[in-house]
Every structure is written in structure tokens, then in C-alpha cells.
C-alpha positions in Angstrom: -60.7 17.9 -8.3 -60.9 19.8 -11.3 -59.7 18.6 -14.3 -59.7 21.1 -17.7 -59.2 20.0 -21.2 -58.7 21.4 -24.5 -60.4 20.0 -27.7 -61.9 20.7 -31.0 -65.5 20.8 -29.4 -64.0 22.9 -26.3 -61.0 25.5 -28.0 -61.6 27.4 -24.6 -61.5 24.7 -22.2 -64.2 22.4 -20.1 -63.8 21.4 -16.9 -64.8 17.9 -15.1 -65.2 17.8 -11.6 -64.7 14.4 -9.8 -65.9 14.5 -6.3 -64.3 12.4 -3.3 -60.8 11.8 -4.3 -58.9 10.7 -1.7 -56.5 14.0 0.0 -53.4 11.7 -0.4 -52.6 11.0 -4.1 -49.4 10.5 -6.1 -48.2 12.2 -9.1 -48.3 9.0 -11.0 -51.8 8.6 -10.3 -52.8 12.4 -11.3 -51.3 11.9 -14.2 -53.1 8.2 -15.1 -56.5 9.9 -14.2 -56.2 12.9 -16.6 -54.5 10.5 -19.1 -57.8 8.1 -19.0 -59.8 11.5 -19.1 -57.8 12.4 -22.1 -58.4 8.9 -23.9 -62.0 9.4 -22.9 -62.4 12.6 -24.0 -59.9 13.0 -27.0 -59.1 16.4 -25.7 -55.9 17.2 -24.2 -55.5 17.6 -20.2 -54.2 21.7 -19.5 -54.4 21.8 -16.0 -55.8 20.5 -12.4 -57.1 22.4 -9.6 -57.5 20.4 -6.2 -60.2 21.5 -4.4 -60.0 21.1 -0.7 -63.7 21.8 1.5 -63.2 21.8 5.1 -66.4 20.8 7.3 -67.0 23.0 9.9 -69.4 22.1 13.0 -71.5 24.9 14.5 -72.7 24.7 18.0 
């Protein structure tokens, strides 16, 4: 998951990665994660990209 704020120190935007979020999450929780971010941060939350890799096996 890719999360990209907006601040003072980043007018353009910085993104945080956070590796192994569970596939299955709710709205409610997006939003508490890029709220704590936010609070973290003191920048403001502008989007979220999921990222989705796939594992693939060769023989």
C-alpha cells in the first residue's frame, strides 16, 4: 500500500509504503491508517494506491 501526503516539507507529495497489509481491508480501517499517518506526519493524506504482487512459481 501506498499512501501519499501533502505537507509544508513535501508541497509535491511523499509517498510511504507499508508492506504486508492484509488483501481484505475495510474502508473504516483505510481511513484510520492514513488518519494515524496524517497525525504522524502532520501532512495531509491525498491518495492510496493498493498494490497487489502475485507470486508466480516456475518449474
Amino acid at each position: 500500500m501506498q499512501v501519499t501526503m501533502v505537507g509544508d516539507q513535501h508541497p509535491k507529495g511523499v509517498n510511504h509504503l507499508f508492506n504486508n497489509v492484509s488483501q481484505q481491508f475495510s474502508n473504516d480501517q483505510l481511513t484510520s491508517l492514513t488518519q494515524a499517518v496524517a497525525l504522524l506526519t502532520n501532512e495531509k493524506c491525498v491518495g492510496v494506491n493498493v498494490i497487489v504482487t502475485d507470486h508466480v512459481t516456475l518449474d
